[in-house]
C-alpha positions as a Python dict, from the first residue, in 0.01 Angstrom:
ca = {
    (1, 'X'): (0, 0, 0),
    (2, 'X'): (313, 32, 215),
    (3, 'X'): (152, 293, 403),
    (4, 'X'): (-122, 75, 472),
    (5, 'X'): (102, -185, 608),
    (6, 'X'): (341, 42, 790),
    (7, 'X'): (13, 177, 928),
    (8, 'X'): (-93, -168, 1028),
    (9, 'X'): (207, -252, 1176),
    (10, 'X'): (262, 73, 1399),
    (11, 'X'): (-94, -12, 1580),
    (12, 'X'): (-23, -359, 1651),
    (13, 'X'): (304, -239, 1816),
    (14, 'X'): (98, 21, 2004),
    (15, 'X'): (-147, -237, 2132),
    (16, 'X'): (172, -467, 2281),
    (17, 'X'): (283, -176, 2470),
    (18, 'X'): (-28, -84, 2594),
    (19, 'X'): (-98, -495, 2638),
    (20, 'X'): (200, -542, 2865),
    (21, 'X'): (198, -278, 3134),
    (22, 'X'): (-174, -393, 3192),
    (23, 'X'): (-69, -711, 3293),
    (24, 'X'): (248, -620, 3462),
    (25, 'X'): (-23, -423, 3659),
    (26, 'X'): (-201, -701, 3803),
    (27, 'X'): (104, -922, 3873),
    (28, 'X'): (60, -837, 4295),
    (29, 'X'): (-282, -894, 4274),
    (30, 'X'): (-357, -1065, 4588),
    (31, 'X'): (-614, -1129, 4910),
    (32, 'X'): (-530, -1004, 5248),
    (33, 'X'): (-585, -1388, 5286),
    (34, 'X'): (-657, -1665, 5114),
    (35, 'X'): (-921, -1858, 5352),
    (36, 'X'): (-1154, -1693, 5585),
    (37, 'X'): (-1440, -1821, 5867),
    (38, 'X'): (-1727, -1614, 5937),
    (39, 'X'): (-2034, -1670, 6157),
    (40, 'X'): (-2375, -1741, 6050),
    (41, 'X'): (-2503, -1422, 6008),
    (42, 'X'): (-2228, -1194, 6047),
    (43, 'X'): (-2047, -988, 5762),
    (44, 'X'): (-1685, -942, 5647),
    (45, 'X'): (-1494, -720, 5413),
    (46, 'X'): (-1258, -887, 5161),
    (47, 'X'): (-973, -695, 5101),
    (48, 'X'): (-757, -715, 4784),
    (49, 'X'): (-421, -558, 4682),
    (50, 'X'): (-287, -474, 4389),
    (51, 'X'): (118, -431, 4442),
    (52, 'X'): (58, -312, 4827),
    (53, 'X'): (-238, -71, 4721),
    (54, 'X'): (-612, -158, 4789),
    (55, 'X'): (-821, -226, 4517),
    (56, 'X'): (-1154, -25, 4491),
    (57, 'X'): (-1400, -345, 4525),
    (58, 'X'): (-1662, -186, 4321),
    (59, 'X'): (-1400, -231, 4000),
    (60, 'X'): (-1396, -582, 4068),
    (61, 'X'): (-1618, -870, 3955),
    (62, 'X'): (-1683, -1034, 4240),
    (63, 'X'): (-1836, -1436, 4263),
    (64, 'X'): (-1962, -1703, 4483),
    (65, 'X'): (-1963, -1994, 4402),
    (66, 'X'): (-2223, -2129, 4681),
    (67, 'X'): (-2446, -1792, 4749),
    (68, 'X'): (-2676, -1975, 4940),
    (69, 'X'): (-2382, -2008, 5197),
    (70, 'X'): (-2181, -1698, 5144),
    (71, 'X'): (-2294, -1421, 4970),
    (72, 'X'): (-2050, -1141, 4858),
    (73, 'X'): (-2139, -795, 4714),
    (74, 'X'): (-1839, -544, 4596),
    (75, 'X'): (-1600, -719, 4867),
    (76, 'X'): (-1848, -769, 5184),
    (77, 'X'): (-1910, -1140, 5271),
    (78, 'X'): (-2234, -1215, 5439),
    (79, 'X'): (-2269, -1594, 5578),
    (80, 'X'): (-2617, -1718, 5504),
    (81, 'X'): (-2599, -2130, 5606),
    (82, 'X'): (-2327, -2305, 5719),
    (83, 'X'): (-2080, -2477, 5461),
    (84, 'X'): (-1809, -2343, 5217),
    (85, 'X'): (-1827, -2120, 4993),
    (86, 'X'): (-1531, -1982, 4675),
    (87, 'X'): (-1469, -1622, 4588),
    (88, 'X'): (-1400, -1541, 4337),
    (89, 'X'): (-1209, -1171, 4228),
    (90, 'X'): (-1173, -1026, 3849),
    (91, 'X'): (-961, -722, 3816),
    (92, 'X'): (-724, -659, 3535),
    (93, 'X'): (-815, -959, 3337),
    (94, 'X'): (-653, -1136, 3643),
    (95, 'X'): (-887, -1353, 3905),
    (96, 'X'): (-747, -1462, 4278),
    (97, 'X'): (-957, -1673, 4471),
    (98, 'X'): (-1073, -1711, 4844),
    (99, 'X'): (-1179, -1986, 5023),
    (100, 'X'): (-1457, -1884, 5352),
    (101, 'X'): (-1602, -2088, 5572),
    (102, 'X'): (-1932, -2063, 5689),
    (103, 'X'): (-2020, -2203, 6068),
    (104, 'X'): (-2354, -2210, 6330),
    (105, 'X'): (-2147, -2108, 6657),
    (106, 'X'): (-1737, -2136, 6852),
    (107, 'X'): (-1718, -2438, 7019),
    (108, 'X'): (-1451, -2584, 7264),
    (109, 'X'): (-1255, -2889, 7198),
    (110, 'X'): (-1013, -3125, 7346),
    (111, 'X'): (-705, -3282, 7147),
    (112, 'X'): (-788, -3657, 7158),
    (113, 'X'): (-604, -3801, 7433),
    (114, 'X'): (-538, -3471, 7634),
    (115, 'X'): (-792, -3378, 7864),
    (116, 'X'): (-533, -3187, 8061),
    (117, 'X'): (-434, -2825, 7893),
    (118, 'X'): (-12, -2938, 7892),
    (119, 'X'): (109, -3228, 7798),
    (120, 'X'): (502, -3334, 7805),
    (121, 'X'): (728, -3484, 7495),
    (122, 'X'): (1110, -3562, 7476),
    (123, 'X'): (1293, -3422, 7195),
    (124, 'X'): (1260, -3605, 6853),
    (125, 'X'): (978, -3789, 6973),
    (126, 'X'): (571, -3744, 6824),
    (127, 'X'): (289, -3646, 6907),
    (128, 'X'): (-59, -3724, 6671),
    (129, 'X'): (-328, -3422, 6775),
    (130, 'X'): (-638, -3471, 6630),
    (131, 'X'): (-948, -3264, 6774),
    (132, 'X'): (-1247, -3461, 6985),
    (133, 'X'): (-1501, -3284, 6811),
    (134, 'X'): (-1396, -3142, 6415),
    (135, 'X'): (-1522, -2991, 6116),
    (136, 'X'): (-1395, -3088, 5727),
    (137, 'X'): (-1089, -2824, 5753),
    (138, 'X'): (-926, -2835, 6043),
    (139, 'X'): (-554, -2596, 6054),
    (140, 'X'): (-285, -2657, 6342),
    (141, 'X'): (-14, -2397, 6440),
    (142, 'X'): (239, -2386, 6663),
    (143, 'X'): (376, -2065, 6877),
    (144, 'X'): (736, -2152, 6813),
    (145, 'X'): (859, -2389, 6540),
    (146, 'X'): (1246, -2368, 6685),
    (147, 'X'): (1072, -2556, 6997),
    (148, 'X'): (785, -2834, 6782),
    (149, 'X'): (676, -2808, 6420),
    (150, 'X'): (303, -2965, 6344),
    (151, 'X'): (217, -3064, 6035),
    (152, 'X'): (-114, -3004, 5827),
    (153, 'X'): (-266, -3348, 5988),
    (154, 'X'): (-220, -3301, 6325),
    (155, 'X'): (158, -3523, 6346),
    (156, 'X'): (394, -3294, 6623),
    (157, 'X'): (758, -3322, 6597),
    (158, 'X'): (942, -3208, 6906),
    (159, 'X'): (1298, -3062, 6835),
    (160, 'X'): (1457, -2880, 7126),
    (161, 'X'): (1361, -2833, 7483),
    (162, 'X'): (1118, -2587, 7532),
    (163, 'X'): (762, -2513, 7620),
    (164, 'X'): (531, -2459, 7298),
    (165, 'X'): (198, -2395, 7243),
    (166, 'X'): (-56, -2583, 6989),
    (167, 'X'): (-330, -2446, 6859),
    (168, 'X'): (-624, -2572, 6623),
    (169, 'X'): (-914, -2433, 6428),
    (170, 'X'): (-1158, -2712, 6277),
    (171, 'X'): (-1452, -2595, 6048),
    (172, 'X'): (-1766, -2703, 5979),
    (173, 'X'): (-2076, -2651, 6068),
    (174, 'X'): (-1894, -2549, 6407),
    (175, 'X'): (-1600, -2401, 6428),
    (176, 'X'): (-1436, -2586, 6694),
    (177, 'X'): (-1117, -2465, 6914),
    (178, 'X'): (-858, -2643, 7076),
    (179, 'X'): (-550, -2601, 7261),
    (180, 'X'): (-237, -2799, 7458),
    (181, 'X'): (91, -2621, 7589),
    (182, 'X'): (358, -2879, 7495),
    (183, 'X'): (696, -2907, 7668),
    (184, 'X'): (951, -3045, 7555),
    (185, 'X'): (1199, -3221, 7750),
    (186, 'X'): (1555, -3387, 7670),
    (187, 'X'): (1547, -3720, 7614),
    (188, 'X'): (1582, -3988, 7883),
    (189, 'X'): (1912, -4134, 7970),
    (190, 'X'): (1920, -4501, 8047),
    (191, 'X'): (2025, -4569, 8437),
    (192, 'X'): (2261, -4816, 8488),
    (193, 'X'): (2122, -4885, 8864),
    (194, 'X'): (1780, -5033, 8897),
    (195, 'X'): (1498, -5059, 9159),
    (196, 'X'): (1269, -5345, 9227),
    (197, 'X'): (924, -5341, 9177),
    (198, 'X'): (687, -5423, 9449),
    (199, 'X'): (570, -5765, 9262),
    (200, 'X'): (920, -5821, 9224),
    (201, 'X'): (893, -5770, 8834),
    (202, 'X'): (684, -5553, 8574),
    (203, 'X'): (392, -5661, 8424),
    (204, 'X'): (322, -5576, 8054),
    (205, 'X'): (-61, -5443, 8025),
    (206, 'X'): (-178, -5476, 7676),
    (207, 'X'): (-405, -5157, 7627),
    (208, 'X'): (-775, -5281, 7507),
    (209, 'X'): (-635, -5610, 7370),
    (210, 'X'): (-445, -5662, 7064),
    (211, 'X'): (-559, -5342, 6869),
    (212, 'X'): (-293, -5281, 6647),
    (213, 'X'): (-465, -5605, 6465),
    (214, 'X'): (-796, -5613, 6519),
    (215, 'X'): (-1068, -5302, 6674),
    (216, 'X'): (-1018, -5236, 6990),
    (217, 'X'): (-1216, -5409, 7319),
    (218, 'X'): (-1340, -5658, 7034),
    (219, 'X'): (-1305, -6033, 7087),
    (220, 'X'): (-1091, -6064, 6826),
    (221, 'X'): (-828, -5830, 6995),
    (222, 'X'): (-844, -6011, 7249),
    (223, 'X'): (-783, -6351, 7133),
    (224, 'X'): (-476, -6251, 6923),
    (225, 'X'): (-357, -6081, 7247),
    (226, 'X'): (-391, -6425, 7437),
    (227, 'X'): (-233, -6613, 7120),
    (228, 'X'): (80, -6352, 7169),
    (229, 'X'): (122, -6447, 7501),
    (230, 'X'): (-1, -6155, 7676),
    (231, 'X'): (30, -6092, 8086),
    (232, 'X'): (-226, -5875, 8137),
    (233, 'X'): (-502, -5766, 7914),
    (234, 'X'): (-670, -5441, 7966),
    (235, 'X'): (-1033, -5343, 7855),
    (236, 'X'): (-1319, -5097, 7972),
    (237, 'X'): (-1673, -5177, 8116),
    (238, 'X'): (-1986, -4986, 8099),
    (239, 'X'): (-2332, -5091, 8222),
    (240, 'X'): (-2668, -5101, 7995),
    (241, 'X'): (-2986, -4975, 8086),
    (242, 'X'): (-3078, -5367, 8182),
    (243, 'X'): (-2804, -5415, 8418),
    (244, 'X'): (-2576, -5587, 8192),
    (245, 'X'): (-2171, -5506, 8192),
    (246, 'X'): (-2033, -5505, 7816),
    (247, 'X'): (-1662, -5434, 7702),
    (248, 'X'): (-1661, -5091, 7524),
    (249, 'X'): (-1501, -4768, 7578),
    (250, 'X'): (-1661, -4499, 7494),
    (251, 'X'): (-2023, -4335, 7577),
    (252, 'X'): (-2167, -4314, 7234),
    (253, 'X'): (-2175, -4584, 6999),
    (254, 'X'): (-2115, -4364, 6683),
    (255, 'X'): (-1693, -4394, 6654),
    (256, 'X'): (-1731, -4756, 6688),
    (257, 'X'): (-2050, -4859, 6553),
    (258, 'X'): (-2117, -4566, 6327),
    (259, 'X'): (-2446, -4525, 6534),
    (260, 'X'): (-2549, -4166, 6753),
    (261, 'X'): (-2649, -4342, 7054),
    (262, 'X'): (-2530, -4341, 7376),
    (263, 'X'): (-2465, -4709, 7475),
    (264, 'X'): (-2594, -4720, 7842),
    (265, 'X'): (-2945, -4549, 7738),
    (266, 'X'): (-2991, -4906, 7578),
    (267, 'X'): (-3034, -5297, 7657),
    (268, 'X'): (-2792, -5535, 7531),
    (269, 'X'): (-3055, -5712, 7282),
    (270, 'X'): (-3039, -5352, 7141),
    (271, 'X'): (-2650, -5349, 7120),
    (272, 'X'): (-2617, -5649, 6962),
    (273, 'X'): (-2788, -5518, 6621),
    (274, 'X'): (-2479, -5275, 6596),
    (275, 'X'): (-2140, -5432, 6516),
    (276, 'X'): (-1819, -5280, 6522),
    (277, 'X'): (-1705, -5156, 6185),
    (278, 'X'): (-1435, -4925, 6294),
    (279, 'X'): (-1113, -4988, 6366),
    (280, 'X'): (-799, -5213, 6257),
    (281, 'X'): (-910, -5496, 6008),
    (282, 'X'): (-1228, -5411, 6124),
    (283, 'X'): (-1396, -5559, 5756),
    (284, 'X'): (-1196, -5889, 5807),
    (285, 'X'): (-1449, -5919, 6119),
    (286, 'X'): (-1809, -6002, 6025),
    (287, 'X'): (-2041, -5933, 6229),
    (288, 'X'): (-1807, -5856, 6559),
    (289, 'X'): (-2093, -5778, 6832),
    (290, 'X'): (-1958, -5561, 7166),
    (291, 'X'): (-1883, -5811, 7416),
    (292, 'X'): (-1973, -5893, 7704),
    (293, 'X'): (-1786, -5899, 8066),
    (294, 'X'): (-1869, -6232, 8139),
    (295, 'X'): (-1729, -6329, 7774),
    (296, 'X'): (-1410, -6111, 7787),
    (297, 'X'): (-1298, -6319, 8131),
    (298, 'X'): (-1425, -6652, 7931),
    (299, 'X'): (-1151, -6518, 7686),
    (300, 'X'): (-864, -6420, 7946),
    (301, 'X'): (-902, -6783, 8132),
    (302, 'X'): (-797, -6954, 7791),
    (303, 'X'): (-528, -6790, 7792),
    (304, 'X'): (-423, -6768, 8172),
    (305, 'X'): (-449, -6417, 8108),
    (306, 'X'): (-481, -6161, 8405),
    (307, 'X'): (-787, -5906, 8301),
    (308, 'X'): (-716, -5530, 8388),
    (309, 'X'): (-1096, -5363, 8386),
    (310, 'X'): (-1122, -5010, 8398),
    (311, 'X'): (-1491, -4931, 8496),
    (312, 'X'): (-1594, -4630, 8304),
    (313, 'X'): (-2037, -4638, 8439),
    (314, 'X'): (-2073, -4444, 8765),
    (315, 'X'): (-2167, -4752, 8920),
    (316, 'X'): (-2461, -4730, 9220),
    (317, 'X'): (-2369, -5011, 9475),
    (318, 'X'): (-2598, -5278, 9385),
    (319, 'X'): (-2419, -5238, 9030),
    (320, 'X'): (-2086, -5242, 9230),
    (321, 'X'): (-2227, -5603, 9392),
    (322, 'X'): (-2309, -5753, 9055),
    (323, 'X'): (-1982, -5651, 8885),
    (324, 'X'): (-1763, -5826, 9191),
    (325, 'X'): (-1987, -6140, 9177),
    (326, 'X'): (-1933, -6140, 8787),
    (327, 'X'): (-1518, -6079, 8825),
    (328, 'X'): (-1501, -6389, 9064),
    (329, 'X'): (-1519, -6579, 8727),
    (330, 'X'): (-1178, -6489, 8650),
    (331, 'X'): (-916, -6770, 8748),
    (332, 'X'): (-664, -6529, 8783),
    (333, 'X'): (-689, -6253, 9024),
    (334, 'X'): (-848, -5949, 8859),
    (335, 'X'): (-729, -5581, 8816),
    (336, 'X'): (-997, -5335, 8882),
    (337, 'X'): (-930, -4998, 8787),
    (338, 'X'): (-1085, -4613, 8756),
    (339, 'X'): (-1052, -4254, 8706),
    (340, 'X'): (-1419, -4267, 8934),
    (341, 'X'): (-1283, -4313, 9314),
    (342, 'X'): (-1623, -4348, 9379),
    (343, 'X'): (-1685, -4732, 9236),
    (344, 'X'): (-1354, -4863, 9374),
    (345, 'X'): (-1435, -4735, 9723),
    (346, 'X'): (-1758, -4939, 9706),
    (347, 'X'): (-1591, -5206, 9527),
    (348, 'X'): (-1319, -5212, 9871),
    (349, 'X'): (-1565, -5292, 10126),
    (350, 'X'): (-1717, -5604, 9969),
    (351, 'X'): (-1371, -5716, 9874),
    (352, 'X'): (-1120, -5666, 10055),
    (353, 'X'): (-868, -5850, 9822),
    (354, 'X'): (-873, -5766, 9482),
    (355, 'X'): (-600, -5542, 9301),
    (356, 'X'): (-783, -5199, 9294),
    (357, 'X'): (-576, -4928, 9076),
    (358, 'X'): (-688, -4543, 9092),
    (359, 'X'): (-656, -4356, 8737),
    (360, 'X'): (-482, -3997, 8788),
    (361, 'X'): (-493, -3768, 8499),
    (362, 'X'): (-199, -3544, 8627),
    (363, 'X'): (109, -3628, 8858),
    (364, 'X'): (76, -3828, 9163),
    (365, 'X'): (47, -3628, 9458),
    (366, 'X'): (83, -3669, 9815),
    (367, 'X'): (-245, -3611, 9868),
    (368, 'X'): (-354, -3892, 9614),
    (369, 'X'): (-124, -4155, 9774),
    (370, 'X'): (-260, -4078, 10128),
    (371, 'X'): (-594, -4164, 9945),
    (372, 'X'): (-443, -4486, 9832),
    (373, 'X'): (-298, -4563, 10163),
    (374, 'X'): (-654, -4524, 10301),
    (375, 'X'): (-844, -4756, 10064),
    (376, 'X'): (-551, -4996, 9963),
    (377, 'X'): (-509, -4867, 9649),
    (378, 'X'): (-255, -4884, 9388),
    (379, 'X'): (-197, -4598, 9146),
    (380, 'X'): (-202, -4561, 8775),
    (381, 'X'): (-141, -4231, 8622),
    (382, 'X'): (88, -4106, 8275),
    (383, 'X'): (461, -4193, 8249),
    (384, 'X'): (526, -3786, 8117),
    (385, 'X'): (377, -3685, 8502),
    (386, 'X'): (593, -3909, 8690),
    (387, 'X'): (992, -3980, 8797),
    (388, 'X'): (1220, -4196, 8947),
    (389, 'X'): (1135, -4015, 9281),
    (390, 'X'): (725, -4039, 9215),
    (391, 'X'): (775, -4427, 9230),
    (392, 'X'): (1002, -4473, 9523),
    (393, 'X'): (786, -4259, 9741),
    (394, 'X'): (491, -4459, 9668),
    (395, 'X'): (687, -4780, 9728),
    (396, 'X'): (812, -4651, 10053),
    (397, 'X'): (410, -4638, 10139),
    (398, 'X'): (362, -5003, 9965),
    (399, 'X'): (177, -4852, 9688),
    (400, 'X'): (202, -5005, 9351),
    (401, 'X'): (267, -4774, 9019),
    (402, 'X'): (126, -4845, 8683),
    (403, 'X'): (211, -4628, 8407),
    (404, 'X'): (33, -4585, 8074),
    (405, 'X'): (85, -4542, 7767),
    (406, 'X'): (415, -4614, 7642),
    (407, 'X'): (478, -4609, 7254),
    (408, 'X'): (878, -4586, 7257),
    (409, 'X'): (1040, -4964, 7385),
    (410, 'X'): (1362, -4773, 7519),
    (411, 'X'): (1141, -4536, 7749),
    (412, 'X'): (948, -4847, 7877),
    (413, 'X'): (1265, -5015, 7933),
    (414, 'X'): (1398, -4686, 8154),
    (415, 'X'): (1104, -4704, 8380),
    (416, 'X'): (1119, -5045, 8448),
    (417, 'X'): (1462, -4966, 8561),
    (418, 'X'): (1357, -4692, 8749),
    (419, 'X'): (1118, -4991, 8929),
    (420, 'X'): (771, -4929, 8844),
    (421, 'X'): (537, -5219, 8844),
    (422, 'X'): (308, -5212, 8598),
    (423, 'X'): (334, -5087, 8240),
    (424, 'X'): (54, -5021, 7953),
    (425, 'X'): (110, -5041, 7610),
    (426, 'X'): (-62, -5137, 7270),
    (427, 'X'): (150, -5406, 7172),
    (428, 'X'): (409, -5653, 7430),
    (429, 'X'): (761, -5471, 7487),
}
């Protein structure tokens, strides 16, 4: 009997020793990585290691947990359809996991915001990045974390003066790129001496109404801007396919509206059956139809609000007529302003009055002022592309500067001091 037990007891020993290495074996068991993105119709080998040695995949149990998207067979992915799929890895009684994405074609992207490939940030200040076009996994880096760290949504933190670059991958059924050198300067010191604007102060532009309350270019927006006491409120302007000029800024309805149409291939009875249901309290707004022009300058006269319209439509000239006879509603003296020099070159030689401000996307150039100087123009452009120096050189040509789009009260306050005569921001500094 006790050499029945003794017996017993000398196997189950055995089987612990023989138990233990096996899974000591296994404890480096790992991908090469842990996600991976693979074209529609292309193949990829999945590599795993076992303590820095590659693992034969035909001892492994390999899985997919979508095979109609990704397919895998002894460690070679195959994308079928587009969408995500989870591999899975057995080896040693051990099983590691790999996330792949499956997409149609590359695509290029902007970063929201940045058209321009470079953008410029002071140290300790933020950037938000979020891709134009994006997919449901979307993974930022940067090329030097001393200079900006990024986190996993997108939110840039600058840290020391530098130039960095920012790069994104978004996946879905595309797999969308995009890209912005960053760089970073020191902060801005406060100047003690101050220049005069041209209108003798500077006048706060509130950026598509109130929309830190209420959706943006909605009436509500603009009301509450008018209720705050605003100067000048800003909006956009496109025209329909009947002629009429409503308040809304971009060229499809669908971030808005939640609608894939493009807004000027339609009439405004059409319009009016989408609402806005996007943006800031946009559910405490039933029903909140895109305006019109003719009701957004109803809205700025009762308030004695000045409107700032930025004409997005490549306007013919007969469109450019009907838009001037519609601003002469205004009781205050309209702003009329454009990245299209077009428009507001047509718009100059049936009016020879209004305030007419040309939209730069980089630094204001020589060449762009003598363009002002030939059409009376003023200038608008991005405070990061301009100085001290920008400003008085356009004064010295009677050109007027306004400057968008200021987050930070302190750097609004510096170029006010530096002179600059109009400045745009989403809520009064």
């Amino acid at each position: 009997m006790k050499q029945k037990i003794s017996g017993f007891i000398l196997a189950f020993m055995l089987l612990i020793c023989i138990a233990v290495p096996a899974a000591a074996a296994t404890q480096g068991y790992k991908f090469e990585q842990k996600t991976v993105s693979l074209q529609v119709g292309k193949s990829k080998s999945l590599i795993a290691y076992n303590n820095g040695r590659k693992v034969n995949p035909g001892k492994i149990r390999w899985k997919s947990s979508n095979p109609n998207k990704v397919s895998v067979t002894k460690g070679t992915l195959t994308a079928k359809n587009w969408g995500t799929a989870r591999i899975s890895a057995v080896y040693g009684g051990k099983t590691i996991y790999c996330t792949v994405y499956a997409y149609n074609k590359n695509a290029r992207t902007n970063f929201k915001g940045y058209k321009a490939s470079s953008a410029k940030i002071k140290v300790r200040s933020k950037l938000q990045l979020k891709p134009e076009l994006r997919g449901k996994t979307t993974i930022y880096k940067t090329s030097d974390p001393k200079i900006a760290v990024i986190s996993s949504n997108g939110n840039l933190t600058a840290k020391t003066p530098g130039t960095v670059n920012i790069t994104c991958v978004s996946l879905g059924k595309y797999r969308y790129t995009a890209s912005l050198k960053v760089t970073v300067v020191a902060e801005l010191k406060y100047i003690k001496t101050a220049d005069t604007p041209l209108n003798g102060s500077t006048g706060t532009i509130l950026h598509r109404g109130l929309s830190l309350e209420a959706p943006e270019n909605s009436l509500p927006a603009f009301e509450l801007a008018g209720q705050k006491g605003a100067q000048y409120i800003e909006t956009d302007v496109r025209q329909l396919k009947d002629g009429t000029f409503v308040i809304f800024h971009d060229g499809n309805l669908q971030r808005m509206c939640g609608v894939n149409k493009k807004i000027e291939d339609l009439t405004y009875q059409k319009v009016k059956k989408y609402p806005i249901i996007t943006g800031t309290n946009a559910s405490a707004y039933k029903n909140n139809t895109i305006p019109t022009l003719k009701q957004y300058l109803a809205c700025c006269n009762k308030y004695s609000a000045v409107p700032v319209i930025e004409i997005k439509s490549q306007l013919n000239s007969e469109s450019v007529a009907k838009f001037n006879q519609i601003i002469k509603m205004s009781k205050k003296s309209p702003v009329v302003i454009s990245f299209k020099e077009e428009p507001l070159k047509m718009l100059r030689q049936i009016n020879k009055t209004v305030s007419i401000q040309w939209i730069l996307r980089d630094r204001i150039t020589k060449a762009a002022l003598d363009e002002c100087s030939r059409y009376k123009f003023d200038v608008s452009a991005q405070y990061r592309c301009t100085n001290r120096s920008i400003i008085k050189r356009a004064h010295s040509r009677n050109i007027r500067v306004a400057l968008w789009l200021f987050t930070d009260s302190k750097v609004a306050d510096c170029y006010r001091n530096w002179g600059v005569d109009y400045i745009t921001c989403e809520r009064i500094m």
